[in-house]
N, C-alpha and C positions, 0 to 999 in steps of 0.2 A: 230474604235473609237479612238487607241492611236495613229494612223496614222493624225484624223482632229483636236486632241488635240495638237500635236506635230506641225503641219501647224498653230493651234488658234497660238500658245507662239512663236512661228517664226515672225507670223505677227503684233501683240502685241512688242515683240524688237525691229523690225524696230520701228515702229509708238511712240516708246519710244524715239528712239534716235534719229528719223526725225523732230518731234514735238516739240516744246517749252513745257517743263514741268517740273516738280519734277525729274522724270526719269532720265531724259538727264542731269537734271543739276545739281544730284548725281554723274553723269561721270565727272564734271570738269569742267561743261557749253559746253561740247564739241555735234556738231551740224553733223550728215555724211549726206552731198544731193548724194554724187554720190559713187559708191563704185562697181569699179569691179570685187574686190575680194570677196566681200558679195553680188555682184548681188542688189542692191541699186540704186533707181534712183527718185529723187522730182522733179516731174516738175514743181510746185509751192509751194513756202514757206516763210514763214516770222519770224520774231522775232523783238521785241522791248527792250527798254531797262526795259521798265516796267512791261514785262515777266521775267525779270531775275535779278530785283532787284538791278542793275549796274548802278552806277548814274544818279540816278530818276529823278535829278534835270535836268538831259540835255534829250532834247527827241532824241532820236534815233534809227534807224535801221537797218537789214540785211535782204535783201530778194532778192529771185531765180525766175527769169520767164523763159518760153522758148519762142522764137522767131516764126512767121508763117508767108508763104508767100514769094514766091521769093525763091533767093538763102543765103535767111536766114535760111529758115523752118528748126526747127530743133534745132536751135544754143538757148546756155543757154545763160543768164547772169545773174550775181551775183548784186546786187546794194548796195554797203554802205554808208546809210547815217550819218554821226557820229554828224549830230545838224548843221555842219557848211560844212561838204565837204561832196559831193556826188563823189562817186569814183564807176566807173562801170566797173567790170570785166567780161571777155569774156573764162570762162572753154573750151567751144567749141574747139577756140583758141589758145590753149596754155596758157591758161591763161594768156594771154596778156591783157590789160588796154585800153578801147575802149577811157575813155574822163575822165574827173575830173573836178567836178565846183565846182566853190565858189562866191554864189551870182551873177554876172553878167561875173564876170572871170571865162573865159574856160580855160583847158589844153588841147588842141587838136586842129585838123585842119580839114578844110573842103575838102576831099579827091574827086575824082572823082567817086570812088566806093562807092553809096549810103550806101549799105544795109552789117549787117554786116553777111559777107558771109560765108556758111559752108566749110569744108576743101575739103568735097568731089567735091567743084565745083571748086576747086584752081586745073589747073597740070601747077603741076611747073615745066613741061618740055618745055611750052609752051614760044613760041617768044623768040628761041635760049636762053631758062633758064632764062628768066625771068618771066615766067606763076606765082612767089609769088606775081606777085604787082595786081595781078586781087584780091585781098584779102584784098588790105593794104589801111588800113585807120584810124588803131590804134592811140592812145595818146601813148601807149608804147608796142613795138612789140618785142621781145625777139627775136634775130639772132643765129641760132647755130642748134643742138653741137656738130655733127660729123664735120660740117663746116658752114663757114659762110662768106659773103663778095662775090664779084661779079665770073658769072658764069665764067667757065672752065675747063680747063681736068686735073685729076691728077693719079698717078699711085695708085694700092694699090696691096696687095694679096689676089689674088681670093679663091675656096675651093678648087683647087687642090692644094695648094702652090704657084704659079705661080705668076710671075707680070703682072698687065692687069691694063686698061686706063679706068678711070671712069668721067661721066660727070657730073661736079656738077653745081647746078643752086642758082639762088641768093640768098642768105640767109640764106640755110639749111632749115628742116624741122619742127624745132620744135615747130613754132607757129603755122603748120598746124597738129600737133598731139594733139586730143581732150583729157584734163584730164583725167587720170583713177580714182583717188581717190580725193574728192574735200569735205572739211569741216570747218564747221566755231568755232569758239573758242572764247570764254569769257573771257577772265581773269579777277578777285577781284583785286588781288594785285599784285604787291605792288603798281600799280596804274591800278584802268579800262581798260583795252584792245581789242577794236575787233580785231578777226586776218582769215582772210580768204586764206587756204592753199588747195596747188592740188600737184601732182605728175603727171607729163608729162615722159612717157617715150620713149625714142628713142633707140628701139632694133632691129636686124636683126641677123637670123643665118649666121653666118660666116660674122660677122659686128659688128658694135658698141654696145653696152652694157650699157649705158648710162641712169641713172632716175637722173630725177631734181627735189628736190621738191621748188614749188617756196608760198613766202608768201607775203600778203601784210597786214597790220596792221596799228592803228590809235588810238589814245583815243577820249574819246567822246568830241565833242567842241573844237577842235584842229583844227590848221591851217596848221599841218604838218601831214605826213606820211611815213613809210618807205616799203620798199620792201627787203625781205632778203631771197638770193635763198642758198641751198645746192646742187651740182652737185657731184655724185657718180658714179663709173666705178664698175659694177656689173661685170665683163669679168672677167675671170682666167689670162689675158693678159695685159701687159700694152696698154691705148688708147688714143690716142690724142684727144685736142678737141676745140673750137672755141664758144666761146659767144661774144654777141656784144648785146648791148641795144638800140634799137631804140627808143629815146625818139623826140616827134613830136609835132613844134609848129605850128600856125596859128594862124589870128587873135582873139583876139584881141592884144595879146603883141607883135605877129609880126606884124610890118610895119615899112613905114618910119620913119627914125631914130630911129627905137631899135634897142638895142647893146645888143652885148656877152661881158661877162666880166668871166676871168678867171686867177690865175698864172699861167703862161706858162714858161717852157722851151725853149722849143720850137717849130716851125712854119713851117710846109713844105707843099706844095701843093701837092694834091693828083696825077693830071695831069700836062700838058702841057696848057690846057683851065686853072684850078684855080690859075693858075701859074702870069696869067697877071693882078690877083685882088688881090694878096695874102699881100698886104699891107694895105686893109681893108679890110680885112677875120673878123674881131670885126663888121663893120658899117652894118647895112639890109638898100636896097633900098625897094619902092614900089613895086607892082606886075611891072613885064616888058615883054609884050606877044613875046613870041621865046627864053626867058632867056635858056639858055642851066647850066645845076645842075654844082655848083662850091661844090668842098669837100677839105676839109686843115686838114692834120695829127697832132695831137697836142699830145706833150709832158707836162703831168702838173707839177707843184711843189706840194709839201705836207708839212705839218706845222710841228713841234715838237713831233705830236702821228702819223705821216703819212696819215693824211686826207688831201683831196684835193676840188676845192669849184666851180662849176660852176653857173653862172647865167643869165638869160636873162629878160630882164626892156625893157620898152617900150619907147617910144620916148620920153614923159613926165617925167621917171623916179620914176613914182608914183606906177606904177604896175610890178612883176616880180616874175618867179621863179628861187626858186636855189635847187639845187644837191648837194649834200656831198658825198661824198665816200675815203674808203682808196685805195691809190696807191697801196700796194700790194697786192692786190684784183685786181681793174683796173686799169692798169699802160699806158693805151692809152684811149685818148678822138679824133672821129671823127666828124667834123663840116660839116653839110652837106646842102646846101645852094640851094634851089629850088624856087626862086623867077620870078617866071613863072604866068602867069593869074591864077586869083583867079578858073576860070573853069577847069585849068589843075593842080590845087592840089600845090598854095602858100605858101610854108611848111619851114622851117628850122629844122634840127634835129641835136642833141645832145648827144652824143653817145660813153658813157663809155666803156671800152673792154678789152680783153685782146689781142688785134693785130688792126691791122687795113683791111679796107674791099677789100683788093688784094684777089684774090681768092687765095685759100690756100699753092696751089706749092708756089706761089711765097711769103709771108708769113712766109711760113716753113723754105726759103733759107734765110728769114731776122729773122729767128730767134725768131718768135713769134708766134706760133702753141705751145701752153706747151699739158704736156702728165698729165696722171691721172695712178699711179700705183694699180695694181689689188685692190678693196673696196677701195682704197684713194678716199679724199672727198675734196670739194672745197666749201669755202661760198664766197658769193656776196651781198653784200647790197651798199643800194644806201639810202640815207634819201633826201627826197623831201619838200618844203615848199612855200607857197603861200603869196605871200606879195603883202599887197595892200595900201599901204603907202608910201611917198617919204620917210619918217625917216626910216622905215623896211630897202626901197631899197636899201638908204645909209647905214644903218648898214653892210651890206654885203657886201656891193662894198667894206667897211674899211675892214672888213675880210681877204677879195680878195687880196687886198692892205698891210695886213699882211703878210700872206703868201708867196703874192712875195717878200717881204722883201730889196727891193731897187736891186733884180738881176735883170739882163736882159733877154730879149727873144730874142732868133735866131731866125729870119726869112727867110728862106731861101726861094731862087728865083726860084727855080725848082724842078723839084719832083724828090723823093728818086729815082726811075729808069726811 
């Protein structure tokens, strides 16, 4: 009897704090779907703003499906609607960012990989370490954090002490490692907030030590959002580590004649191939079937608080988004230029970091691999916004225009090695 008593109020707390109610919104409006330290898991759920009292006036919502069928079966996603933007997250994922609409404007791109695919169907060892892209069809793909950027070998120390040759494949793991802990949060004040948060962790004995908790946030009826990650080194040891944002466009904003606009320092081609277009690395052609992918390493400038500002508008100028973030956070932006048939995945990407996508030896010897001292912690936020007006555009492009402040940009002709 105090053993199915004991099992009643067990199930009873969950169903408190999974549920939209009084309960849960005694905790701080805070919502657990996933939880592997409490053995937690919703496969469906929802909340409105008119469950929790949070500006009645705008309608909106948070809610969890899980995927069926294919090499989806399996995969969660988060959906938030805030009245005006749907932003759909991928826990499965890494919590990575599958697309983001607003009205007729998408953030994302038409990938070749339909369906969005569970991790277990990704080896990333596959096609000499590029088995990540059997996966990739994100609006924003999180790179990292033992490492990140194209495959290679690199030394490290094995368990005996020893130094030994390890193969690393594109991108690192952490967008195929599925959340452990994933919840959603209300805030009152000081203004409305939904805030959908997960904790990805990348561990291995006698290896990285690594949790990320990553968030993504918005107020209701907004045309902006941001994401802000904290990276922690759990290891008794100091550890190195590697992030890089994959953020992914296609059309509608990409095409002919959309532009990047950004202060730059400066310009350097990633290859020998982006090296001979590196003087309109800004300008996007149409799809061109055979394009082989141009990437240009960018240096940004930053304004007075150390923010820095990217954007990309459309041919017409009327439509675009932009990025914010501070340089000592991500002090590299990678431009990565995939203007190939719409069938083989017409993409440009955007792609804040803290290094650029050399695989990591060679990285390391440029000096851009930073380390994370035993618990030292690291934040990352990037603020995003959706503009669908030429006046918006132009306000930002002035920004832009601020910030570079009448310096110039280096472009250099060839790449760093």
């Amino acid at each position: 009897m105090v053993a199915n008593m004991r099992l009643l109020l067990s199930v009873m707390a969950i169903v408190a704090t999974a549920m939209p109610g009084k309960a849960a919104l005694a905790q701080g409006g805070r919502y657990v779907l996933t939880s592997a330290d409490q053995n937690i898991d919703l496969e469906n759920w929802q909340i409105t703003g008119r469950d929790t009292g949070v500006a009645s006036d705008i309608s909106w919502s948070v809610r969890r499906q899980r995927l069926h069928g294919g090499k989806q079966d399996g995969v969660d996603l988060i959906v938030i609607d805030n009245g005006r933007l749907t932003i759909t997250v991928v826990p499965t994922r890494g919590m990575g960012i599958l697309r983001v609409v607003m009205g007729d404007l998408r953030l994302g791109w038409d990938s070749p990989v339909r369906e969005v695919v569970h991790p277990k169907y990704v080896n990333l060892e596959a096609r000499g370490g590029l088995g990540w892209l059997e996966g990739f069809n994100e609006w924003l793909a999180r790179c990292g954090l033992e490492w990140a950027g194209h495959p290679g070998t690199d030394r490290f120390i094995n368990n005996v002490g020893e130094q030994a040759e390890m193969n690393l494949t594109l991108h690192g793991k952490v967008e195929n490692i599925p959340a452990s802990e994933v919840e959603v949060i209300v805030e009152r004040e000081p203004r409305p907030r939904i805030r959908v948060r997960g904790r990805v962790d990348e561990r291995a004995f006698y290896g990285p030590k690594l949790e990320l908790w990553t968030e993504l946030s918005t107020e209701p009826g907004s045309s902006t959002f941001r994401i802000e990650d904290t990276l922690t080194n759990r290891s008794a040891f100091e550890s190195e580590f590697q992030i890089l944002y994959h953020v992914n466009y296609g059309p509608p904003l990409l095409g002919a004649g959309a532009r990047f606009s950004a202060p730059l320092r400066r310009v350097t081609p990633f290859n020998a191939h982006a090296a001979k277009d590196v003087a309109t690395y800004a300008a996007y052609a149409g799809p061109v079937r055979g394009f082989i992918e141009q990437v240009y390493n960018l240096h940004p400038f930053a304004d007075s608080d150390g923010r820095s500002l990217l954007l990309l508008s459309n041919a017409a100028r009327d439509r675009g988004v932009s990025m914010g973030f501070a340089v000592s956070e991500l002090p590299y932006v990678t431009q990565w230029k995939n203007l190939t048939a719409l069938e083989e995945g017409y993409v440009t990407g955007l792609e804040p970091g803290t290094g650029f996508p050399y695989t990591r030896r060679l990285e390391r010897e440029a000096g851009r691999v930073p380390k994370l001292k035993p618990g030292e912690t690291r934040h990352f936020a990037i603020e995003f916004g959706v503009h669908t007006t030429a006046a918006a555009v132009a306000a930002i492009e002035e920004r832009i225009t601020r910030i570079q402040d009448g310096r110039s940009t280096q472009i250099d002709r060839a790449p760093e090695r």
